[in-house]
Backbone as JSON, one array per atom type, in Angstrom:
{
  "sequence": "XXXXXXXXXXXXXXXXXXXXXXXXXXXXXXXXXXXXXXXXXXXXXXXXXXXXXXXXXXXXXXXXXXXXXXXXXXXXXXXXXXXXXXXXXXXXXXXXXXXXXXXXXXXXXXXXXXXXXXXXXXXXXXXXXXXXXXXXXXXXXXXXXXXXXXXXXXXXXXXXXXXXXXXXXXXXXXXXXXXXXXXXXXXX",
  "N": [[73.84, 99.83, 41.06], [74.43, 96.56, 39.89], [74.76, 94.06, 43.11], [76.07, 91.4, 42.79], [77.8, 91.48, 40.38], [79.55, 93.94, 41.48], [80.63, 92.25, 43.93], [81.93, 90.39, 42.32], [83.43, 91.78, 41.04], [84.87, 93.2, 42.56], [86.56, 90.84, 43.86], [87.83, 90.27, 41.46], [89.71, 92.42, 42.05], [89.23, 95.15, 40.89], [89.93, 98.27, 40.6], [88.15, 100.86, 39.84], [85.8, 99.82, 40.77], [86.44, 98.88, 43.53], [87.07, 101.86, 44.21], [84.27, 103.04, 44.22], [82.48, 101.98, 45.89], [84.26, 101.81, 48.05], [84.3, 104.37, 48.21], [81.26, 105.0, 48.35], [80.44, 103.69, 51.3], [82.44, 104.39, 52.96], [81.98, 106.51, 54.95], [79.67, 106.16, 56.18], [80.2, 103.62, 56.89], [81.73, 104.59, 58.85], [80.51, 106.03, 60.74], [78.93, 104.14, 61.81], [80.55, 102.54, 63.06], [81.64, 104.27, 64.98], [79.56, 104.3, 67.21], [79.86, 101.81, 68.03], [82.86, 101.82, 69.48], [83.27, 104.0, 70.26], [85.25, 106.66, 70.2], [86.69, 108.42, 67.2], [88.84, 109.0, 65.72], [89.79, 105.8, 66.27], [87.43, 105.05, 65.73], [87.32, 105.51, 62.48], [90.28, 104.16, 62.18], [89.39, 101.31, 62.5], [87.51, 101.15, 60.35], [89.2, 101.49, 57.7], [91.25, 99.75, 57.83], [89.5, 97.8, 57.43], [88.77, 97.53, 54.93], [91.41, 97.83, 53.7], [91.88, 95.25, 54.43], [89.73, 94.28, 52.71], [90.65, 95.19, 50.34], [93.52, 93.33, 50.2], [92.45, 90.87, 50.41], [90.28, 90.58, 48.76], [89.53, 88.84, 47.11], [88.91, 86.36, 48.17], [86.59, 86.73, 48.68], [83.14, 85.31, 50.12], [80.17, 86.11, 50.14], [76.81, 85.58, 51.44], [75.08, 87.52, 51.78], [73.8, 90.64, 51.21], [76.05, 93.43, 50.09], [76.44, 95.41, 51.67], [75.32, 94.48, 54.11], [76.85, 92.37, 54.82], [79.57, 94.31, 54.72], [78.87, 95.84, 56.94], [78.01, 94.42, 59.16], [80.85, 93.37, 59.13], [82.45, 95.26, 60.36], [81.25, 95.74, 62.97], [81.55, 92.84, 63.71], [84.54, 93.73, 63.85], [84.67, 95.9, 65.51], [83.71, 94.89, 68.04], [85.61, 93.04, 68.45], [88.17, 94.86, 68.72], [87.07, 96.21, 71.2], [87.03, 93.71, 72.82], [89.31, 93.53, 73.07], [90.73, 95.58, 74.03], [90.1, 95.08, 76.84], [91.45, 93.16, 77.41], [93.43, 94.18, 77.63], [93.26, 96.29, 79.49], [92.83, 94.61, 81.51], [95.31, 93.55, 81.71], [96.73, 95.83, 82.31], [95.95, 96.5, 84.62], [96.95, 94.08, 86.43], [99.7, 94.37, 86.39], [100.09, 96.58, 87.34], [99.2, 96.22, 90.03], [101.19, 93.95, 90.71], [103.4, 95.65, 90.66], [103.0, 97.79, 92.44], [102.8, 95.42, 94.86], [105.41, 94.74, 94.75], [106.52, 97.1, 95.64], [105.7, 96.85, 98.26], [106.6, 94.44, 99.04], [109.5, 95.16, 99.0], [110.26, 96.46, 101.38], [110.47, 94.47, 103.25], [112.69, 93.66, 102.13], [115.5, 91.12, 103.0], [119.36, 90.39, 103.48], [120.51, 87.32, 102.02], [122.13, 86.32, 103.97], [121.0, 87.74, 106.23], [118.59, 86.05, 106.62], [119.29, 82.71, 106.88], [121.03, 83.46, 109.33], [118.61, 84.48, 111.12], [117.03, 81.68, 110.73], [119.13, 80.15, 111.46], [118.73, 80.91, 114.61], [116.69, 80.55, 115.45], [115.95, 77.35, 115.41], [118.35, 76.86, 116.59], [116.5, 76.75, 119.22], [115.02, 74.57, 119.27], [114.53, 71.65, 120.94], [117.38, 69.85, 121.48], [117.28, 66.93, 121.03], [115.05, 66.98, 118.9], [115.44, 68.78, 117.24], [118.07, 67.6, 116.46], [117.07, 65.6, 114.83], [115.64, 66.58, 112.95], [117.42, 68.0, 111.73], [118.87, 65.74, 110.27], [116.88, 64.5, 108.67], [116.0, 67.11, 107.31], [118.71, 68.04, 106.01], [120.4, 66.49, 105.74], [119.16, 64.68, 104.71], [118.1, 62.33, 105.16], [116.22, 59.44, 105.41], [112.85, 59.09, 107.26], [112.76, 56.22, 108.54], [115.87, 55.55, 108.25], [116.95, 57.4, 109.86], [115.65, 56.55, 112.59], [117.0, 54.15, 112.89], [119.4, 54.94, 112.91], [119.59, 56.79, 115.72], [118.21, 54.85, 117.25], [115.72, 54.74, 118.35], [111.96, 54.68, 117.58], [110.28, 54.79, 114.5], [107.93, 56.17, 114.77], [108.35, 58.31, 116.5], [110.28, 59.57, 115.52], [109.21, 60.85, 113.5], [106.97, 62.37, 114.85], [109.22, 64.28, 116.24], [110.16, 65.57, 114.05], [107.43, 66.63, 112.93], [107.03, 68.27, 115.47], [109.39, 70.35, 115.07], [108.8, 71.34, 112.53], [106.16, 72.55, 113.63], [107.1, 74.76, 115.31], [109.38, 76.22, 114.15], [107.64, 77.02, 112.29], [106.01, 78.58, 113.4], [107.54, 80.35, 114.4], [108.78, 81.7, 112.31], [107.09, 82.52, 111.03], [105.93, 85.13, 110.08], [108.22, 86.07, 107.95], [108.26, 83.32, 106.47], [107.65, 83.14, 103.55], [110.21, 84.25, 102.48], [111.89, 82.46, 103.6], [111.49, 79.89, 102.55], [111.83, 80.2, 99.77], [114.47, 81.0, 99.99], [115.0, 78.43, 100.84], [114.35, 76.74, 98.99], [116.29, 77.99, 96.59], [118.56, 76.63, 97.65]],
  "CA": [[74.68, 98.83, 40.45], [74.13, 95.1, 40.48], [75.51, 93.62, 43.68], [76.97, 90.44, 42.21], [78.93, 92.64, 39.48], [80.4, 94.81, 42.31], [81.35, 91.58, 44.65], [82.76, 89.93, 41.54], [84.7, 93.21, 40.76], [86.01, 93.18, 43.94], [87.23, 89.55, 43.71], [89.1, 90.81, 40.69], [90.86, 93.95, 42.36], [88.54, 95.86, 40.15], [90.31, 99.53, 41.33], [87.23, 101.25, 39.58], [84.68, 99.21, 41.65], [86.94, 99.44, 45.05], [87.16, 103.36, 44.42], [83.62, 103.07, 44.1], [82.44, 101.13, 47.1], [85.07, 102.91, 49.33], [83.97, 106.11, 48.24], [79.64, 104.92, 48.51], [80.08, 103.17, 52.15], [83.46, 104.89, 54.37], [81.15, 107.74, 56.24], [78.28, 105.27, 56.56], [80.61, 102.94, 58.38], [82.71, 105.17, 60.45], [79.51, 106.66, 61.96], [78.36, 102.49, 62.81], [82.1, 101.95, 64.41], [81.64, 105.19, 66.2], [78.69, 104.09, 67.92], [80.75, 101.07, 69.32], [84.15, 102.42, 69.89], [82.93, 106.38, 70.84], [86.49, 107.18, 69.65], [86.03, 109.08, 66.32], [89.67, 108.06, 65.22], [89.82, 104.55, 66.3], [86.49, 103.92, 64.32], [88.01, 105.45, 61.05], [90.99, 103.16, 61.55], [88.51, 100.34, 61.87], [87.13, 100.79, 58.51], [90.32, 101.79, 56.85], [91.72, 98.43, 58.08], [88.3, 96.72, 56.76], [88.81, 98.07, 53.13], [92.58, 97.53, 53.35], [91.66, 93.72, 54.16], [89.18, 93.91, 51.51], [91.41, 95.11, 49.08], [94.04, 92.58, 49.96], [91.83, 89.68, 50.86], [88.73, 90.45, 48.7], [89.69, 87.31, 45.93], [88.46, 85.25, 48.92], [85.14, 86.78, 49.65], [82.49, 84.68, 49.99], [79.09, 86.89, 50.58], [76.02, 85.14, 51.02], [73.92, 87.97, 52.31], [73.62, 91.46, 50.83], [76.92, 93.94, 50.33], [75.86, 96.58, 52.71], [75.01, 93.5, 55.29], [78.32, 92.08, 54.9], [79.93, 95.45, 55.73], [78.19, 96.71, 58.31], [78.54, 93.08, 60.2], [82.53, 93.08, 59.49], [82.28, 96.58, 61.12], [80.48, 95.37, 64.01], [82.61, 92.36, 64.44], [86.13, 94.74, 64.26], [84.48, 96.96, 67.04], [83.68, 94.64, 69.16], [87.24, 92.65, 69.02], [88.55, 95.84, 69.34], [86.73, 96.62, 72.64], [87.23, 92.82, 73.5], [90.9, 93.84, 72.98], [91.09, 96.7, 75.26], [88.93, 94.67, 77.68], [92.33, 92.31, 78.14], [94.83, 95.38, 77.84], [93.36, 96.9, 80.96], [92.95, 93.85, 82.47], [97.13, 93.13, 82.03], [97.33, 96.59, 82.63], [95.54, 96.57, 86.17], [97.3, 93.25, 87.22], [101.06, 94.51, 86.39], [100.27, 98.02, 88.12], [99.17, 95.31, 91.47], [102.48, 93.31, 90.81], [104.02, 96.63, 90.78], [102.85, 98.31, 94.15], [102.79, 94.54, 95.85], [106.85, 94.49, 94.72], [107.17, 97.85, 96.24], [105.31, 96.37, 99.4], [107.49, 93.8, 99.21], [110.73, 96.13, 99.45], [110.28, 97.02, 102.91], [111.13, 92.69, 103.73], [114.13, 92.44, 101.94], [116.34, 90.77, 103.56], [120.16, 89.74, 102.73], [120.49, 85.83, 102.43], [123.03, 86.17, 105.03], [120.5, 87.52, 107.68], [117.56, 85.13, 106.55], [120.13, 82.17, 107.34], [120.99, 83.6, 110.73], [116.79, 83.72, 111.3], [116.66, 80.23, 110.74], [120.2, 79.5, 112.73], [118.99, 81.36, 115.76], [115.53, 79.5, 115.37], [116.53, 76.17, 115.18], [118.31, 76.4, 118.49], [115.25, 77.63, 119.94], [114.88, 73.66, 119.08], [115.44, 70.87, 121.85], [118.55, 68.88, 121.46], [116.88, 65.63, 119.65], [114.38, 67.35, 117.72], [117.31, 69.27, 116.32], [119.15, 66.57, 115.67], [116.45, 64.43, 114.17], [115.38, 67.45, 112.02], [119.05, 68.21, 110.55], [119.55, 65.03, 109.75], [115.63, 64.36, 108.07], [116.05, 67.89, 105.88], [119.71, 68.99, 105.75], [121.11, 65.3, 105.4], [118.2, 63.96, 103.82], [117.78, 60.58, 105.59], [114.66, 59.16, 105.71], [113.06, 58.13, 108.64], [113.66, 54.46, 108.85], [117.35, 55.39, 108.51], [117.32, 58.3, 111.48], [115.21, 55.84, 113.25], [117.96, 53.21, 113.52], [120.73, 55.67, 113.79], [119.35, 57.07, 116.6], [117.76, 53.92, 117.98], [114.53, 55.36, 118.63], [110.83, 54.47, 117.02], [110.14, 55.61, 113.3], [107.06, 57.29, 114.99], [109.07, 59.07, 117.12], [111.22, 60.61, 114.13], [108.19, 61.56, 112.59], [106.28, 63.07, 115.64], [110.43, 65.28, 116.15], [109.95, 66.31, 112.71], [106.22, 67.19, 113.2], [107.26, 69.3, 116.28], [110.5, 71.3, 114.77], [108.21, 71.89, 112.09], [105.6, 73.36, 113.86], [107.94, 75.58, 115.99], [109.91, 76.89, 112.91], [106.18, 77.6, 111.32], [105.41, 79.96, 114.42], [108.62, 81.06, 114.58], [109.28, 82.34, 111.2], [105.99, 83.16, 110.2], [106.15, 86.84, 109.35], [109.46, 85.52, 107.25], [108.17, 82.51, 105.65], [107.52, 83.12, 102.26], [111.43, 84.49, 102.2], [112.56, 81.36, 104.28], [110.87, 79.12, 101.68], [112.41, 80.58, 98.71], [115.52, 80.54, 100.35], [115.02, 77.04, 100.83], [114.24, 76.13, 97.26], [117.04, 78.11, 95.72], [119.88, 76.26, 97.83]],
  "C": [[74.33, 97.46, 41.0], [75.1, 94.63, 41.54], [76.67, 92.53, 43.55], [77.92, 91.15, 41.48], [79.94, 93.26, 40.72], [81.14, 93.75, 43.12], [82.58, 90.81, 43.58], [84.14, 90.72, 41.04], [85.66, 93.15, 41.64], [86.67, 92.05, 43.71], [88.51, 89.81, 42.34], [90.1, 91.82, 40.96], [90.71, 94.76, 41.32], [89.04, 97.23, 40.75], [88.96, 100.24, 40.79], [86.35, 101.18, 40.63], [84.83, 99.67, 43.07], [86.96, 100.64, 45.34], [85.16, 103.41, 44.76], [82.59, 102.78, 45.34], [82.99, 101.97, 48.37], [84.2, 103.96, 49.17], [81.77, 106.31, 49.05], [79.53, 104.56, 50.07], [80.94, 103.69, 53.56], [82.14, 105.56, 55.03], [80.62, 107.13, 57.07], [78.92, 103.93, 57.76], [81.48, 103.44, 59.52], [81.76, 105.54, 61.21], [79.01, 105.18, 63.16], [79.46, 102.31, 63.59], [81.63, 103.07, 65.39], [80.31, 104.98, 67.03], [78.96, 102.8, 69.05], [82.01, 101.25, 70.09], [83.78, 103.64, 69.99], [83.62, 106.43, 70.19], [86.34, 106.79, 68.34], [87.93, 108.01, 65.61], [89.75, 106.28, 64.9], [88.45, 104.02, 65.36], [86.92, 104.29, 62.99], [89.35, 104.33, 60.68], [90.45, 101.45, 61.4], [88.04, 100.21, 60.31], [88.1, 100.89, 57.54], [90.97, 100.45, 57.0], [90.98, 97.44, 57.79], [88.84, 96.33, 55.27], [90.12, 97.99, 53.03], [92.52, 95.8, 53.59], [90.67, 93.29, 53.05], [89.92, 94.13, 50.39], [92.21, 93.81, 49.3], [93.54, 91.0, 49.39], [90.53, 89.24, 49.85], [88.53, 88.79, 47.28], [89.06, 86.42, 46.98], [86.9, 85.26, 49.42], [84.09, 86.06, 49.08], [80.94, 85.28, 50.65], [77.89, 86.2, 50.09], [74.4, 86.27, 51.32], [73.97, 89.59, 51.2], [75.12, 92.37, 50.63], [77.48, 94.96, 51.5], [75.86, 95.87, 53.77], [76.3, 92.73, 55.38], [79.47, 93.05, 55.18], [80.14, 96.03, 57.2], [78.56, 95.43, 59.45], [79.93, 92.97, 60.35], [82.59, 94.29, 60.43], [82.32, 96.34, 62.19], [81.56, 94.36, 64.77], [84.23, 93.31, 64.83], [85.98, 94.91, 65.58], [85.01, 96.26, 68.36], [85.09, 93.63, 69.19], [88.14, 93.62, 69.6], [88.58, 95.99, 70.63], [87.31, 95.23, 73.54], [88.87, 93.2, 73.9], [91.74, 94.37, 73.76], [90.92, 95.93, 76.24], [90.48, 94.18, 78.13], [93.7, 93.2, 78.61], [94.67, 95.47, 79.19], [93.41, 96.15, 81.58], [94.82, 93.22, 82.94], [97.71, 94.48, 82.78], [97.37, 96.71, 84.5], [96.21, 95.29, 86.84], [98.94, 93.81, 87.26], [101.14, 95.91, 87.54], [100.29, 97.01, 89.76], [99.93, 94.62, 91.59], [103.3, 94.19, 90.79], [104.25, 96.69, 92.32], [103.17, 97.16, 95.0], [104.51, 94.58, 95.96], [107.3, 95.71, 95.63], [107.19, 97.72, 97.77], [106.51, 95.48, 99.93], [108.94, 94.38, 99.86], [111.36, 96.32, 100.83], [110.53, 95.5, 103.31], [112.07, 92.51, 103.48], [115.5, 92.18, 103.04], [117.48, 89.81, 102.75], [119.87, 88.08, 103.06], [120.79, 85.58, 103.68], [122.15, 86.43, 106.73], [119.26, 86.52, 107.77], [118.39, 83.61, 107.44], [119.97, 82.55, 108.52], [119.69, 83.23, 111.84], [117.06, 82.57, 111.79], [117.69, 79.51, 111.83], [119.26, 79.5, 114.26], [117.45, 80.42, 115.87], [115.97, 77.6, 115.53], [117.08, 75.73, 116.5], [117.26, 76.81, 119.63], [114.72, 75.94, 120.12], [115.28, 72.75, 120.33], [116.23, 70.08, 121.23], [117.84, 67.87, 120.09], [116.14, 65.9, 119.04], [115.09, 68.17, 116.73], [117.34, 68.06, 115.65], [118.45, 65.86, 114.47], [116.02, 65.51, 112.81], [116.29, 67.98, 110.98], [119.08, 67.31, 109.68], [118.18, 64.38, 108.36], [116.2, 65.75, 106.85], [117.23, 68.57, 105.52], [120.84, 68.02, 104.87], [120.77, 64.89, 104.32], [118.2, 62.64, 103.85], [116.53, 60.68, 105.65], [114.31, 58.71, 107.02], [113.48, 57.05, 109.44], [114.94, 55.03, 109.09], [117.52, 56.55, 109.71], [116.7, 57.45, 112.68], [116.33, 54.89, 113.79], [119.08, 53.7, 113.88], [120.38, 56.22, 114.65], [118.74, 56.42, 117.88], [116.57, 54.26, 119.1], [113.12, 55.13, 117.35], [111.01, 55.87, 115.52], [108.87, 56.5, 113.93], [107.7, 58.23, 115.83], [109.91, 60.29, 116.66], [109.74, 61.5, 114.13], [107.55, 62.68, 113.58], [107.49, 64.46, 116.2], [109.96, 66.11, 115.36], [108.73, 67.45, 112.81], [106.28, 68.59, 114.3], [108.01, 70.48, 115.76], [109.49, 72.22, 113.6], [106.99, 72.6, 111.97], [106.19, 74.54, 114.39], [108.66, 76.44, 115.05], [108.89, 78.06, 112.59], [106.14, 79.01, 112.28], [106.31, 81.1, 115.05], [109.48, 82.19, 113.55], [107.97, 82.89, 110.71], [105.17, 84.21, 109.68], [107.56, 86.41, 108.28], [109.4, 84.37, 106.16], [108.12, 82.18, 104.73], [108.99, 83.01, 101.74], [112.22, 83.04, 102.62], [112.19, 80.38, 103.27], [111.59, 79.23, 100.72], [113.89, 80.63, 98.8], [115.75, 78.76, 100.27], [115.35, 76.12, 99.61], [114.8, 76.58, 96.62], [118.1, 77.31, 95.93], [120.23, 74.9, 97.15]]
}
């Protein structure tokens, strides 16, 4: 049969033609899917999902190469979206299973608010006197330096170098805890 005739058929939703076509090319392309997808099913629903977009779709086709070569290439592309397809499944699948196990890892840390808090209390006085003080009033108050500087009547480098200290001491003090102490931090 002339190719033009048969693409034109198709463009009409020629059922004759499409019985025709289906019936001359399914085998021929489930064997080409099954050579990219192995899986004998999944390449029949490849082509069944070709020829159900050709039926719907086929008023739009625009074939500049052969019928058979326009086939076999939609084929080809399916597969390999297909496989690309899987490719991202497993990859969501293998990161949720490692946000899984890490949550169960996690488990074994939790701690109530109430003793995280304490942590940080009992830390804190672990603090000398004016680095305390200067440190409360820097992240609990929320003065800036200049202004703990003059209320305390002591050098703005001085604040800063407090600060610098409490917050190394904290760091080495909490730091099996820190992630939790953090998040604590940023919900209050």
């Amino acid at each position: 049969m002339d190719e033009k005739y048969l693409i034109n058929e198709l463009k009409n939703k020629n059922k004759v033609v499409f019985d025709f076509v289906f019936t001359y090319y399914y085998s021929g392309l489930c064997a080409y899917a099954r050579r990219w997808v192995i899986d004998e099913d999944t390449a029949e629903d490849l082509v069944q999902d070709f020829f159900v977009h050709l039926w719907t779709e086929g008023h739009k086709l625009e074939i500049t190469s052969s019928l058979k070569s326009y086939f076999f290439a939609s084929i080809r592309n399916m597969s390999i979206n297909h496989l690309k397809h899987n490719q991202v499944k497993k990859r969501y699948e293998n990161y949720i299973t490692k946000q899984h196990s890490e949550s169960l890892q996690f488990t074994e840390w939790e701690f109530t608010e109430a003793e995280i808090i304490e942590l940080v209390e009992k830390t804190m006085e672990k603090l000398p006197p004016r680095c305390r003080e200067v440190f409360c009033l820097s992240r609990f108050e929320g003065k800036n330096n200049a202004a703990i500087a003059e209320m305390l009547d002591i050098s703005k480098r001085t604040v800063e170098l407090q600060i610098s200290n409490a917050l190394k001491i904290l760091r080495t003090e909490l730091k099996d805890y820190l992630p939790l102490v953090v998040l604590l931090w940023l919900l209050k």
